[in-house]
MDAnalysis code that builds the backbone (N, CA, C; Angstrom):
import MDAnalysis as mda
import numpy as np

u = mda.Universe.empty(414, n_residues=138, atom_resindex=np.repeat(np.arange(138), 3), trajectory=True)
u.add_TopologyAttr("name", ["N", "CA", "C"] * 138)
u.add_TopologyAttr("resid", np.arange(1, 139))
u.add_TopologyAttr("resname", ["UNK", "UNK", "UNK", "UNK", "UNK", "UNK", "UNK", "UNK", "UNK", "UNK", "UNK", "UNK", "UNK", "UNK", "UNK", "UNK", "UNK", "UNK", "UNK", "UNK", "UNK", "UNK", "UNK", "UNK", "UNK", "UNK", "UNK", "UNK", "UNK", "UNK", "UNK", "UNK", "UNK", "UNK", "UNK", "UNK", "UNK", "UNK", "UNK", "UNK", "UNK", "UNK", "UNK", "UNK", "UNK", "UNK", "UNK", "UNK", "UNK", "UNK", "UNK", "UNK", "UNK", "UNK", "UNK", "UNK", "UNK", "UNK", "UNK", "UNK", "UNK", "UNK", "UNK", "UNK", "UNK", "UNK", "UNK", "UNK", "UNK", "UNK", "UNK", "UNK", "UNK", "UNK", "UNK", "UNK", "UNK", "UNK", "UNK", "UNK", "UNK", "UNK", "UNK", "UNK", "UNK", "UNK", "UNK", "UNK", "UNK", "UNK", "UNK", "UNK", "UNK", "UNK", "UNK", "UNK", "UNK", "UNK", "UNK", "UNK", "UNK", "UNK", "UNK", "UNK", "UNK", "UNK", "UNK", "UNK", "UNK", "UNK", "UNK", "UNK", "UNK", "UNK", "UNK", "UNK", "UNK", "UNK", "UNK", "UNK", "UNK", "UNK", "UNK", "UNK", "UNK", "UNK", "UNK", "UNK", "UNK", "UNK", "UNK", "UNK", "UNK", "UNK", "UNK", "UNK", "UNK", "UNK"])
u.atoms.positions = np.array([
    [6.875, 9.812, -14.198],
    [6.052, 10.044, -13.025],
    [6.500, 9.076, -11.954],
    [6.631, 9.813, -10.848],
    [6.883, 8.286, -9.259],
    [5.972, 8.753, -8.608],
    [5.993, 7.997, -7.314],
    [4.932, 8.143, -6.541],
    [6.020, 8.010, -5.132],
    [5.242, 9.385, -4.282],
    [5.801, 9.347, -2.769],
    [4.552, 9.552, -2.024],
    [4.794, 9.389, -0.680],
    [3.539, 8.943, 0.264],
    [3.448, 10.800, 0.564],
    [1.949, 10.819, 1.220],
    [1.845, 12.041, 1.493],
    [1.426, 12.433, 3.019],
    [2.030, 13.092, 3.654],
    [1.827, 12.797, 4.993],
    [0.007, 13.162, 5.359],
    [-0.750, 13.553, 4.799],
    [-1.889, 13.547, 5.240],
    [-2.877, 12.353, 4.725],
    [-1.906, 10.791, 4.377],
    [-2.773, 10.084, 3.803],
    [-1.628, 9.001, 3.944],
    [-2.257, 7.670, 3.364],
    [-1.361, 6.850, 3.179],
    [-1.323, 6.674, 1.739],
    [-1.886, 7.259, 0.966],
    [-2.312, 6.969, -0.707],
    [-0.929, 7.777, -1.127],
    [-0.729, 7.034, -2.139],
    [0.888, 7.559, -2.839],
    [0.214, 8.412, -3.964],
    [1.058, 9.708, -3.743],
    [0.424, 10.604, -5.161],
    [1.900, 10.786, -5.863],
    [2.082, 10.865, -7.417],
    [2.451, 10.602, -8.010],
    [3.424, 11.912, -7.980],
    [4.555, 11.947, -8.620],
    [5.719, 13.314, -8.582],
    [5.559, 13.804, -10.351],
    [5.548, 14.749, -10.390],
    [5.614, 15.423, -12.162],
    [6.678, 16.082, -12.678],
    [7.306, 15.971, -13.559],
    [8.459, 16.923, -13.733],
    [7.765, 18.080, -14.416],
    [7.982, 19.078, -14.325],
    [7.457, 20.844, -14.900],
    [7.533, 20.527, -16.474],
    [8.391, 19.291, -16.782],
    [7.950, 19.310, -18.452],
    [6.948, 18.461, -18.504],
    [6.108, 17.511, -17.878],
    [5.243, 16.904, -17.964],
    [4.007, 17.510, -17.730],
    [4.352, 18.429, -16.399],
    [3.331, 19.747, -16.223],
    [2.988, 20.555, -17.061],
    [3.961, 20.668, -17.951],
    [3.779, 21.782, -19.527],
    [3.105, 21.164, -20.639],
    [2.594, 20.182, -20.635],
    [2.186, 19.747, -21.784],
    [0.161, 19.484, -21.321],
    [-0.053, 20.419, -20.524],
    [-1.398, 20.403, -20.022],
    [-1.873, 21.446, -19.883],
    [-1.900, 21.927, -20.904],
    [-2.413, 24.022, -20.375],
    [-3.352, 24.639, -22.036],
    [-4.161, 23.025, -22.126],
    [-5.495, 23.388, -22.953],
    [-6.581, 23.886, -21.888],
    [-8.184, 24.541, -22.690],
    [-8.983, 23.979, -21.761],
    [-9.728, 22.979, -21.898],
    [-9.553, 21.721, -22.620],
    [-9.702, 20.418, -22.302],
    [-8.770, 19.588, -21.451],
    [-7.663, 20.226, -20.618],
    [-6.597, 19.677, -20.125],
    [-6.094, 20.732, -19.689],
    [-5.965, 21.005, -18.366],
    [-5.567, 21.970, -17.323],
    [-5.038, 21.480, -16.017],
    [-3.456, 21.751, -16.369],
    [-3.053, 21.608, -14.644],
    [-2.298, 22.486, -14.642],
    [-2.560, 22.809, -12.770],
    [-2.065, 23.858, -12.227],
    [-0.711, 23.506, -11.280],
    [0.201, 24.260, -10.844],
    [1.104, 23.283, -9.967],
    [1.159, 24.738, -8.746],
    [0.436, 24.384, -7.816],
    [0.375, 26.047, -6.601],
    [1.175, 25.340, -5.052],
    [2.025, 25.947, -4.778],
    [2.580, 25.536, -3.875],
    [3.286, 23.897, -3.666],
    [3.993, 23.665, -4.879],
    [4.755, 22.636, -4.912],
    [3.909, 21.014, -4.929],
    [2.404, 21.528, -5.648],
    [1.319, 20.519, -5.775],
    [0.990, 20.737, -6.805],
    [0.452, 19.773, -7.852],
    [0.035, 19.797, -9.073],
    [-1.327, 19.422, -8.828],
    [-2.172, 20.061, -9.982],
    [-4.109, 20.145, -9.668],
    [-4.115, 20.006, -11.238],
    [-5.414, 18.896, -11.641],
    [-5.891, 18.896, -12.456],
    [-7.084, 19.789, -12.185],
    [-7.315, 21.504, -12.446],
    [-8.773, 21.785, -12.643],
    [-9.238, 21.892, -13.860],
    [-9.498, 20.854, -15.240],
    [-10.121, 20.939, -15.923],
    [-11.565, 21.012, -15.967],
    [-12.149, 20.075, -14.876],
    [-13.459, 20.296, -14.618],
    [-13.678, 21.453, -14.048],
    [-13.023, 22.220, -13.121],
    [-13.461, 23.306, -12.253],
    [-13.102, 24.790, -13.244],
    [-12.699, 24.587, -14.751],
    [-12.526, 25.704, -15.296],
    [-13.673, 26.665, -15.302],
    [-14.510, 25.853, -16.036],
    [-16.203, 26.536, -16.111],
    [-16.590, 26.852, -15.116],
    [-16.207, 26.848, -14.144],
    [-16.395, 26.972, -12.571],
    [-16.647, 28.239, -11.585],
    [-15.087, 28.534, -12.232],
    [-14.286, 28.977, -11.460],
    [-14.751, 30.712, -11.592],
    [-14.724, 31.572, -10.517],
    [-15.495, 32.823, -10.393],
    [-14.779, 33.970, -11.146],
    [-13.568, 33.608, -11.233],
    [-12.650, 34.560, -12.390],
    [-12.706, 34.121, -14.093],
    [-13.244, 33.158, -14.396],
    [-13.403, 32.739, -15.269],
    [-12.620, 31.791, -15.808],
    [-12.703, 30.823, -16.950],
    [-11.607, 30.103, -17.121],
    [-10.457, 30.799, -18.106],
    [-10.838, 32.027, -18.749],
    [-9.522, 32.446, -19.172],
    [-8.485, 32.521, -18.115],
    [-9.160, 32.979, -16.655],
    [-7.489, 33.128, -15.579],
    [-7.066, 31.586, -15.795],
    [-7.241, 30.610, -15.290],
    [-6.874, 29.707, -15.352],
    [-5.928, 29.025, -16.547],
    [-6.654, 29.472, -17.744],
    [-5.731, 29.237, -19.263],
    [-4.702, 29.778, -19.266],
    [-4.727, 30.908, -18.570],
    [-3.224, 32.092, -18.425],
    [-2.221, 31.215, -17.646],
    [-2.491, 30.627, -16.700],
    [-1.643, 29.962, -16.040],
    [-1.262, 28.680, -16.245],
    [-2.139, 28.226, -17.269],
    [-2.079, 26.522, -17.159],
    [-0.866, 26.103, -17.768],
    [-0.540, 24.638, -17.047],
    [0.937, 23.850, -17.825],
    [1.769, 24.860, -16.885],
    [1.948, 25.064, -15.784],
    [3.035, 26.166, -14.971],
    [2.525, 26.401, -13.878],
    [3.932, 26.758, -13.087],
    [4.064, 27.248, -11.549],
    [2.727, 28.532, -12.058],
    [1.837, 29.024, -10.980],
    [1.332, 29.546, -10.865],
    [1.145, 29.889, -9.291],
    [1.768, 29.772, -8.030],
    [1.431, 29.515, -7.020],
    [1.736, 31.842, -6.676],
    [2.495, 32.187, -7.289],
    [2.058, 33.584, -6.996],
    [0.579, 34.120, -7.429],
    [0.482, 33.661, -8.467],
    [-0.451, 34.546, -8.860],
    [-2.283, 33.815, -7.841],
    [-1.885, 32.566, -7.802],
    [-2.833, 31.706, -6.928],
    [-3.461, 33.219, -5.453],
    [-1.928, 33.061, -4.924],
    [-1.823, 34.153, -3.800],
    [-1.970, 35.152, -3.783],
    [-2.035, 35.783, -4.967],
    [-1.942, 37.216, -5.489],
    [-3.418, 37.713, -5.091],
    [-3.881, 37.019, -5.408],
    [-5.388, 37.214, -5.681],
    [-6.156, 36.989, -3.894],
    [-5.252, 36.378, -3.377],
    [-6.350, 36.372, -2.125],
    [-6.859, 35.206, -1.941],
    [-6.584, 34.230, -2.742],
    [-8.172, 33.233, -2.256],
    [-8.256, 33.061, -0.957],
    [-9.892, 32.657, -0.417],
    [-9.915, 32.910, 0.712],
    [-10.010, 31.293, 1.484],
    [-10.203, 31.053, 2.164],
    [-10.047, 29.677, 2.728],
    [-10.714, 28.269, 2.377],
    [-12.373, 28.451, 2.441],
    [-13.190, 27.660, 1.203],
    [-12.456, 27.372, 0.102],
    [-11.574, 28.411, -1.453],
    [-11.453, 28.230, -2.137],
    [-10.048, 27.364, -2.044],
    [-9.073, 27.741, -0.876],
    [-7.859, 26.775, -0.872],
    [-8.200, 25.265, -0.663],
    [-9.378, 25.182, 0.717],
    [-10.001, 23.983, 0.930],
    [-10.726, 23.033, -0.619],
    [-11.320, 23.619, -1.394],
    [-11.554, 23.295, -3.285],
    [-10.680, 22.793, -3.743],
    [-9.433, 23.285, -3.303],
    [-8.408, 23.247, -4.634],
    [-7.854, 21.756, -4.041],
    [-7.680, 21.310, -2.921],
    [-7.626, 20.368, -2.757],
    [-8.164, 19.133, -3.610],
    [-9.324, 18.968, -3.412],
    [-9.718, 18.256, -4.099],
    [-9.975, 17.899, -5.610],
    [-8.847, 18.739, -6.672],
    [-8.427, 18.820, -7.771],
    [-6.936, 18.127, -7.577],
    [-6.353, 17.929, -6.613],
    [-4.669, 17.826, -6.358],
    [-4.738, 16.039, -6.967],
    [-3.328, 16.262, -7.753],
    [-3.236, 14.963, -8.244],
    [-1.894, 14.202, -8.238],
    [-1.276, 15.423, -7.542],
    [0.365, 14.766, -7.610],
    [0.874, 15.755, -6.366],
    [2.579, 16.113, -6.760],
    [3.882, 16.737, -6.522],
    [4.212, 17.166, -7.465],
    [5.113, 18.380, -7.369],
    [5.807, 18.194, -8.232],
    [7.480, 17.641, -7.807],
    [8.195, 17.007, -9.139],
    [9.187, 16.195, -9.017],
    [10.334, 17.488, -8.478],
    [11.739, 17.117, -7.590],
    [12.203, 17.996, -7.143],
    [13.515, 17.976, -8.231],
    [13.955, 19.051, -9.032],
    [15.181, 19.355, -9.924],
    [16.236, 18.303, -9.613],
    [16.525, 17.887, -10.291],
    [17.111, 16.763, -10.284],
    [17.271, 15.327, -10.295],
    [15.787, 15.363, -9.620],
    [15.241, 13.923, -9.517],
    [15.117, 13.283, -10.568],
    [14.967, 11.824, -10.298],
    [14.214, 11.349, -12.016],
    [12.659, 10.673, -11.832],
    [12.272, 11.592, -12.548],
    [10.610, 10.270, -12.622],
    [10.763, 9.415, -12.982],
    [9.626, 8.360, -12.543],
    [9.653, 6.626, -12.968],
    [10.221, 7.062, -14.821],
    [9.043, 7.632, -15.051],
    [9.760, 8.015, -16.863],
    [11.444, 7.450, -17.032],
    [12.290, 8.485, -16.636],
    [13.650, 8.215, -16.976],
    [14.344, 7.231, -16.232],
    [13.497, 6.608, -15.254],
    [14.292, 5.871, -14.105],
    [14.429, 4.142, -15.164],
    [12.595, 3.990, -15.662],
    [12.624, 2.518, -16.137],
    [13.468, 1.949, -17.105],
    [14.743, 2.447, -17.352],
    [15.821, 2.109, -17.762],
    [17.152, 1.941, -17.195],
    [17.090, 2.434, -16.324],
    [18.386, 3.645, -16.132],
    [19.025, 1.943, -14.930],
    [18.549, 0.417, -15.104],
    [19.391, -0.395, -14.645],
    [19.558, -1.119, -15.715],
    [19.155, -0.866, -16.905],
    [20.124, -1.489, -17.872],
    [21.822, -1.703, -18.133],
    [22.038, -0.216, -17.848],
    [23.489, -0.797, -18.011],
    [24.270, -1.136, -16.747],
    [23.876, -1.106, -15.344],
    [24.730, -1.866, -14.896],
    [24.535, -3.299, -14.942],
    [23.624, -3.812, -15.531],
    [23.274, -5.298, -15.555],
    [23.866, -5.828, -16.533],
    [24.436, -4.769, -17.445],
    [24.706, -5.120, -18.342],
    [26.342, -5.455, -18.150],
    [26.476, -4.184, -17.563],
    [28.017, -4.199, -17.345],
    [28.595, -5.750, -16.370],
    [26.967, -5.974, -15.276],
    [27.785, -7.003, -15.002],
    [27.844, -8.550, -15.806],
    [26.855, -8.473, -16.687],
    [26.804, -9.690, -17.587],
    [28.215, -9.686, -18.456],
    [28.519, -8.645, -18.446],
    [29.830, -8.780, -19.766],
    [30.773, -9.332, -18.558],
    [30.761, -8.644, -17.427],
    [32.058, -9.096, -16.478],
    [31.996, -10.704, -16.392],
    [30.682, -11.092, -15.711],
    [30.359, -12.462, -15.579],
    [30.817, -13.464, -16.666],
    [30.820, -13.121, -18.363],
    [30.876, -13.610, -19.301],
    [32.279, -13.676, -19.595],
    [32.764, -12.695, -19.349],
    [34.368, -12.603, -19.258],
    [35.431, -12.907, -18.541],
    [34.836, -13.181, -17.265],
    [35.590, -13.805, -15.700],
    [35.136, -15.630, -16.484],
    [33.812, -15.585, -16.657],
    [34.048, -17.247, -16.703],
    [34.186, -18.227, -18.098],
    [34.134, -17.185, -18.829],
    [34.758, -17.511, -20.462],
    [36.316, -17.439, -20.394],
    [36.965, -17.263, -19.403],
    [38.641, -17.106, -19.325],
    [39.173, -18.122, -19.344],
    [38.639, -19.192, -18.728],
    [39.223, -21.108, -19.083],
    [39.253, -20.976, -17.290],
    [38.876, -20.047, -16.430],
    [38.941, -20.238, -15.000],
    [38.999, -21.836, -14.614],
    [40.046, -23.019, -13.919],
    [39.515, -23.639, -13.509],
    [38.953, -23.710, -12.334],
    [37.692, -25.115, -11.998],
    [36.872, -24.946, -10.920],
    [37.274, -25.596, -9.699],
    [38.498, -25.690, -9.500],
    [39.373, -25.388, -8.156],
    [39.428, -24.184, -7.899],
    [39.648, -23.089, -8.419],
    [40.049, -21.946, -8.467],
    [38.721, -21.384, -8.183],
    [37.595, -21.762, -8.993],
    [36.666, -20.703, -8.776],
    [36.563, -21.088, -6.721],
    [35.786, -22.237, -6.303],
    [35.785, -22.860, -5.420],
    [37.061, -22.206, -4.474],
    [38.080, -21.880, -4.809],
    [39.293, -21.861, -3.626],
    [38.572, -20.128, -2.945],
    [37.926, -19.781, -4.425],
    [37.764, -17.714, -4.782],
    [36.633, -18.055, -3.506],
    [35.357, -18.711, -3.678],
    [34.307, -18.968, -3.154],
    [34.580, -19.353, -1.642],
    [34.781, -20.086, -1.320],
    [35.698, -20.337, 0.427],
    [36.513, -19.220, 0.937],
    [37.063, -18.684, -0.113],
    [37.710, -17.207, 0.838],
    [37.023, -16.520, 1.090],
    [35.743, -15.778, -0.036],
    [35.089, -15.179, 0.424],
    [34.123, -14.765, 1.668],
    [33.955, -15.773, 2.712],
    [33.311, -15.734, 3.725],
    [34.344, -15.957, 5.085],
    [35.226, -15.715, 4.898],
    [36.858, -16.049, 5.812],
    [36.402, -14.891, 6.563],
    [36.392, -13.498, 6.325],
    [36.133, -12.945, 7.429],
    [34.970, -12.632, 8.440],
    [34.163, -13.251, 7.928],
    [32.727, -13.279, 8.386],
    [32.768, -13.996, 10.247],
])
């Protein structure tokens, strides 16, 4: 999950990948994702004037045709708002999920370099001569 700002707010709502979205389509756990927004309506199942089987049909998934299909009328888009709990993440992206790793290995890569540039017997004239050049063209 990440979080991007939303232009009708300054509150960061969180991004979902469609497999994170899929693992919510009980009716103790219902999200909807309608127009590139993800909605928790678990509370609004019992609610809802089509019943909560429509909702079970769709849950854990894009549903934003069938959302439209039906008509809702302006009140009910204005509702659905206030179920919205995210984004969804855009193909390709990575959620925080896969991201909170993903600088391991260049840190790693540079610790081995670091370990290997100065485990070489470098002497410290040399490092020092490396260090003074470096800012020569500045």
């Amino acid at each position: 999950v990440s979080t991007q700002s939303t232009g009708r707010s300054k509150k960061k709502m969180p991004s979902y990948t469609l497999e994170e979205v899929a693992k919510h389509k009980t009716k103790d756990d219902l999200w909807l994702i309608i127009d590139g927004k993800v909605y928790d309506v678990t509370k609004f199942a019992e609610d809802h004037p089509g019943g909560a089987d429509v909702l079970l049909e769709n849950a854990g998934r894009e549903a934003t045709q069938e959302f439209n299909g039906v008509g809702h009328s302006d009140d009910a888009k204005a509702l659905l708002k206030e179920y919205e709990i995210g984004n969804v993440a855009e193909p390709g992206s990575a959620s925080s999920s896969s991201l909170s790793y993903i600088w391991v290995v260049p840190v790693f890569i540079g610790v081995i370099g670091l370990v290997a540039y100065f485990g070489s017997g470098v002497s410290k004239s040399c490092l020092l001569y490396t260090s003074d050049a470096a800012d020569d063209l500045l």
